[in-house]
N, C-alpha and C positions, 0 to 999 in steps of 0.2 A: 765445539761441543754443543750439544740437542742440549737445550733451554731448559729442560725437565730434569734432566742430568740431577742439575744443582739440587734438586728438593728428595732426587733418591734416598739419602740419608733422614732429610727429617721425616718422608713416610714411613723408611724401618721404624724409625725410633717413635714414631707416632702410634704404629701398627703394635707397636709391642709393647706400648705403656698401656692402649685398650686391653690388651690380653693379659696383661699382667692385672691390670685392675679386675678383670670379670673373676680372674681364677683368684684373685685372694677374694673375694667377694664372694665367691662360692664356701671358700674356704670359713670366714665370716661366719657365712650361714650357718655352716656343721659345727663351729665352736659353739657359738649362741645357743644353739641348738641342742646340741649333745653333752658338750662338757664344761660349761664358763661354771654354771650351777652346780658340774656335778664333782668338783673336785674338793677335797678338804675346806679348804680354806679359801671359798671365792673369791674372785680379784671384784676390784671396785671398776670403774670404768676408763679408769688409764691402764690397769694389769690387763683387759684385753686389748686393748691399744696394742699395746707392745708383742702380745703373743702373736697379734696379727701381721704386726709390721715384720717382726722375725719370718714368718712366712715366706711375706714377698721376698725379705731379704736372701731368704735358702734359696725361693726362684728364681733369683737374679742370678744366684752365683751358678746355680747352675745348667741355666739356659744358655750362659752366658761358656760356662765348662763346652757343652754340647752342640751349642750353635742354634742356640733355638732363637737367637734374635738375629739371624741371618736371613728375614726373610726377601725372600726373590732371588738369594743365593743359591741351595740346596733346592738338589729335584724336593717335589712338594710331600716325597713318599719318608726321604730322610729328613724334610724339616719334621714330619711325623712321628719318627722316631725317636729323633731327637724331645720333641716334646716328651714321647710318653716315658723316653727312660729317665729324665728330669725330673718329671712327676713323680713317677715310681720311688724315685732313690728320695725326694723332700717329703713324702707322705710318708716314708718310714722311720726316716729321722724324724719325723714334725709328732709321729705315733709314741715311740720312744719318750720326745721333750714332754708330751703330754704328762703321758704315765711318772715320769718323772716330779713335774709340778703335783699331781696329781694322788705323788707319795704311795703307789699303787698300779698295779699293769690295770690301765682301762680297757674300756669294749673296743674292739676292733674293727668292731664291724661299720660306724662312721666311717673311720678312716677311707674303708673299704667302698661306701658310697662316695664319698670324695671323690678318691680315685676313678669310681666309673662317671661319678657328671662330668669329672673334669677332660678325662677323655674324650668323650662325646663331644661337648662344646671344642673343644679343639682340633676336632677329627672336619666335623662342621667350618670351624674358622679357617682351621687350613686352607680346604678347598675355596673359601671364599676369597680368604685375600691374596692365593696365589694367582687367581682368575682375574682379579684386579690390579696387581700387580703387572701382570704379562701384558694387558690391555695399556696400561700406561707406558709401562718398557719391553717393547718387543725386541726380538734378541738385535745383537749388534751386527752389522755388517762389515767384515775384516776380511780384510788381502792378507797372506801368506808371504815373508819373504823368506824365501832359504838359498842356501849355498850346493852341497853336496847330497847331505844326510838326515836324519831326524826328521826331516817336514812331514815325509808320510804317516811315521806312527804320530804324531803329534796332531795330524788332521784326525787322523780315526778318531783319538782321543777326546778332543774337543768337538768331534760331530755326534756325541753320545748326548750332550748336552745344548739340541738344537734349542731348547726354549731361550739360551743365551748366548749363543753365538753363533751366527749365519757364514760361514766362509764361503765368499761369492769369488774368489780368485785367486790362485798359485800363481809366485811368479818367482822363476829361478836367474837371481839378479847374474849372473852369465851369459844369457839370454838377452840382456839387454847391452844398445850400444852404450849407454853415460848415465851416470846418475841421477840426472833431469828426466830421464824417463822414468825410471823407477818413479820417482817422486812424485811424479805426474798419476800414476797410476795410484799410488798413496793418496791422493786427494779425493779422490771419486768415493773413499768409503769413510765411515765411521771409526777405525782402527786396524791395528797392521799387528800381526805378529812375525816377531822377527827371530827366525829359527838356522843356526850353524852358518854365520856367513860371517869373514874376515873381521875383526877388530876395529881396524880403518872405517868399515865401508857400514858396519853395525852403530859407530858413534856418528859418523855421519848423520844416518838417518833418525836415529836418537833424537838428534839436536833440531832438526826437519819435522818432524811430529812436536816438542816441543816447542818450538817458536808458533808450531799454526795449531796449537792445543788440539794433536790429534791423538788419543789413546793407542798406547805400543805395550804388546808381550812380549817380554824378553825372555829365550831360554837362557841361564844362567850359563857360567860356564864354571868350572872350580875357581877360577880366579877372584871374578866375581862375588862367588860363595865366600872366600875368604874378606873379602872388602866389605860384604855387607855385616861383617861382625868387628870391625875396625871401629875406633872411637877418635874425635877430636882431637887436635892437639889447638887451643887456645893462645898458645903463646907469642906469638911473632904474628906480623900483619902477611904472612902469605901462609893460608890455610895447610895443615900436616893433615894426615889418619894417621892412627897409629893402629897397623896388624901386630900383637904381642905372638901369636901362636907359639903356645904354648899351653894348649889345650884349656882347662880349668884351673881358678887360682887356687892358693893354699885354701881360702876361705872358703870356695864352694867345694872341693873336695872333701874339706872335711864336715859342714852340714851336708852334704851328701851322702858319706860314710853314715851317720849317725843318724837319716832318716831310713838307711839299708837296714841297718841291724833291726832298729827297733821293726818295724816292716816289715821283715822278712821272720821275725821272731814271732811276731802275730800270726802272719799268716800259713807257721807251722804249726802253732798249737790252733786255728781252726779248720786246717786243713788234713790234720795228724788223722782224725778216722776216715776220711777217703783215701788217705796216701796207704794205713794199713790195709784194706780192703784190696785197692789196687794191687799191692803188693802181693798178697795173698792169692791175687784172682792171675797174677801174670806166672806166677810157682806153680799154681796147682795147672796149669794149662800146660806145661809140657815140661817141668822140673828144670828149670835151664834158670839162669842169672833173671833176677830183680832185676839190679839197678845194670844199665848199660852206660861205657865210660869212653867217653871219645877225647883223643885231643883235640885243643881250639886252643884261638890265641886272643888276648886280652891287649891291657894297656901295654905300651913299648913292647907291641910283639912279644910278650912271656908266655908261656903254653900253659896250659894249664889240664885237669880232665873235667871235662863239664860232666852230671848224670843226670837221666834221665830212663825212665822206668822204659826197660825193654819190653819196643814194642815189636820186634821182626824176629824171624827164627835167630836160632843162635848164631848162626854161621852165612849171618846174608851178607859179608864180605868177603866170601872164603876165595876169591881171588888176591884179595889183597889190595882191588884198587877203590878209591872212593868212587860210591855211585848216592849220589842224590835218590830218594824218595821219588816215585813216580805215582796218579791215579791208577789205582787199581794196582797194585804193587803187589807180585804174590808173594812177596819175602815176610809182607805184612801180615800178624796171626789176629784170628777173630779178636781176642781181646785186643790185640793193639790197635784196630782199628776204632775201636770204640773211645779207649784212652786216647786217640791220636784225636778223634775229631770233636773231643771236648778240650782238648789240651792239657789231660791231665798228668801226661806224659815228662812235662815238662816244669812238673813240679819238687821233684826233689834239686832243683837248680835253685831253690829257697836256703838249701845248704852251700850252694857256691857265693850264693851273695850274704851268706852270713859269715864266711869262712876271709871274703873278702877279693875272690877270684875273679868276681861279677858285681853290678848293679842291678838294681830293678829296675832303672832306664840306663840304654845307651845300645849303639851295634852290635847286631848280634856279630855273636863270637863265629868266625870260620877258621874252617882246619888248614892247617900248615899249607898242607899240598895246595889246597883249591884260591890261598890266597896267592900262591906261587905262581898257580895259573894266570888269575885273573891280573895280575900285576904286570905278564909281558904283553896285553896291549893297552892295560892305568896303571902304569909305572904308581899313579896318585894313590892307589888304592888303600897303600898301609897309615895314609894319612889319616883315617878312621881311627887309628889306634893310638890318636892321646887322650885317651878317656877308656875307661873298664869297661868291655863289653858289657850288655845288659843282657836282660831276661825278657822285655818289649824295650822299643823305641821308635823314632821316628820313622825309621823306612819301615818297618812294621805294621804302622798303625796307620800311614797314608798310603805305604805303596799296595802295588796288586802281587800277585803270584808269578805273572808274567814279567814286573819290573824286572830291568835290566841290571846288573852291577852298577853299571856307571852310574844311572840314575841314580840306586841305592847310596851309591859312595856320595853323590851331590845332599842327597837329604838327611845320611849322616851328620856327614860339614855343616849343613843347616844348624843340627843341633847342635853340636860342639861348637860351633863359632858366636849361637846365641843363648847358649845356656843359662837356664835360669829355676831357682826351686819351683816358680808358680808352671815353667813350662814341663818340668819333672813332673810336677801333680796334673796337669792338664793332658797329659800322654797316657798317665793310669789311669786318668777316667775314660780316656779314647777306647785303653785297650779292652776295657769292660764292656762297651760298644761294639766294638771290633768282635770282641765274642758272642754276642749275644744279636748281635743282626752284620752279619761279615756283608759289607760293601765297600763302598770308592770313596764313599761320604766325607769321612773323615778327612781324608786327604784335600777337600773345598774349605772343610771348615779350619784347618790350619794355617791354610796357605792365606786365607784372607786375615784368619786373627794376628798371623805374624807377619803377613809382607809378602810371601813368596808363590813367587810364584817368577822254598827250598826245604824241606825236611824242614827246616826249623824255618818255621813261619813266626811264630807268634804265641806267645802264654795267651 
């Protein structure tokens, strides 16, 4: 391991307590400034203590949501992002708390200077410490090992992100006479990713990088997926896991349930005058059905009809077979494309997750036939289905357009196997990202904070 390795960690965490300091320091500023004086009832000088330390604290949580203390992780454009929708979402909460202390809606317009120093200075730091960063850790140098398959999209993949990882070599362990050779070729680099090759010959080299502390990417496999959500058994002097699969417990289905309702009930009555208008705007455009009703299937394969505000002529199956959504789709009408590419489309499924059909997180729902399909070459595939489909979720919110089922079905299993309320909340905040700067990002920033590493896209 490179000597430097070791202090990776404390330069994040050093880079991001400067940044945390200047931004509530700025913050600081604009209280003192604008509103310590101007509220009712002035704080003495621990009441601003604390409105400030509140501050930090909103930034933490959620840079922390976003990935803004990822730095060296994310290209420098989505650490960018990541700051500014942070910022954005704690200055209107922080505008809110004000007005609140303040027993009265204050001037807005600090807030509003806030938000643009604070941009600026970050826009700035960005660039600074990612330049410093790269200088210090320049990307890794890794060998490829594969079997059959996967290796080549998995290079494409990984060569988007030259700032951190250099693949200097392919090598199809087939190819070789004995495992000493392989391994030999494992040593010349900084780390190995190890992509579709035999079980045997995968823990082999495993154990080969960990004896000589060489850094290994594993593509997972479902198996794996299931292990990595397995839990201890303590009891006896020769170590158990224990896989329960059995999807979610009593406990988390039902805080589940009851953060759906209330959630989904909110975000009917603020979302209730865009959904009329929409409604209206999809009627008067050619007098045909509102709401459009498809079958899909939820937990334990039950069907269910998911709606969603018709966005294609009325008759764009009038074969009869299912066809996916394609670019440039003529089936799709002016208005639907508008509603399609803000997702507004896919909001009366606020009613399926009140009704109880769906969640706000979890797999999205696919239709009978296409599961049928996909199932006679991932037999695995209906294993998605001990959990309610959702309305976003994790293949969602990290995968691409291009993902694959398979894929999809592994970062399903992700979720379902580590399920947890904070990683429900941390998925909604993704998907609000997701919509508002659609990229890859996402999917770096998960895979580090947990471990891993179609028409209906995404609310």
């Amino acid at each position: 391991m490179n000597k430097k390795d070791q202090y990776k960690r404390l330069f994040s965490f050093g880079s991001s307590i400067v940044l945390l300091t200047f931004l509530t320091g700025i913050f600081a500023f604009i209280w003192y400034r604008y509103y310590s004086d101007a509220i009712v009832l002035p704080y003495y000088r621990r009441g601003n203590w604390v409105v400030i330390c509140i501050y930090a604290i909103l930034v933490m949580i959620f840079f922390k949501a976003y990935g803004g203390f990822k730095v060296g992780y994310l290209k420098k454009t989505d650490m960018f992002y990541s700051y500014m929708l942070s910022l954005v979402c704690v200055n209107i909460i922080t505008y809110f708390q004000i007005s609140l202390i303040g027993r009265d809606f204050m001037k807005g317009f600090p807030v509003v200077i806030l938000t643009v120093l604070e941009l600026i200075f970050i826009f700035f730091w960005n660039t600074f410490i990612d330049k410093i960063y790269f200088l210090i850790y320049p990307p890794r140098r890794l060998i490829i090992l594969y079997g059959s398959r996967q290796a080549a999209s998995l290079v494409m993949k990984m060569s988007t992100r030259v700032d951190k990882y250099m693949i200097c070599e392919s090598l199809n362990i087939n190819d070789c006479e004995n495992e000493d050779e392989v391994k030999n070729h494992i040593l010349k680099y900084e780390g190995v990713i190890i992509c579709d090759i035999p079980a045997k010959s995968r823990n082999d080299y495993m154990k080969f990088c960990f004896k000589n502390s060489i850094r290994a990417y594993i593509v997972p496999k479902i198996s794996d997926i299931i292990l990595r959500g397995a839990e201890d058994i303590r009891l006896f002097d020769t170590p158990l896991i224990l896989c329960r699969n059995n999807g979610l417990t009593f406990e988390q289905r039902l805080i589940k349930r009851v953060v759906d309702i209330i959630l989904s009930l909110i975000m009917i009555i603020i979302f209730s005058p865009l959904m009329i208008v929409t409604a209206l705007s999809v009627k008067i455009y050619d007098g045909g059905k509102i709401i459009y009703k498809q079958k899909r299937l939820t937990i334990d394969e039950k069907e269910f009809y998911i709606y969603k505000f018709r966005s294609m002529i009325s008759d764009a199956e009038k074969l009869g077979v299912p066809q996916l959504a394609k670019d440039n789709d003529d089936r799709i009408t002016p208005v639907g494309k508008v509603i399609r590419s803000c997702r507004i489309d896919e909001l009366p499924q606020l009613f399926n997750i009140l009704k109880g059909d769906m969640s706000i997180v979890g797999p999205r729902p696919e239709r009978p036939e296409l599961t049928k399909e996909y199932e006679k070459t991932i037999p695995e595939f209906s294993y998605r289905l001990k959990v309610k489909a959702g309305l976003t979720g994790y293949a969602q919110v990290i995968g691409a357009y291009d993902t694959t089922p398979y894929d999809k079905l592994k970062m399903d299993l992700i979720y379902i196997e580590n399920y947890s309320l904070r990683l429900d909340l941390q998925l909604m905040l993704m998907t609000l990202k997701t919509m508002i700067f659609p990229n890859k990002s996402n999917a770096e920033i998960l895979k580090k904070v947990f471990g891993f590493e179609d028409d209906d896209n995404i609310f």
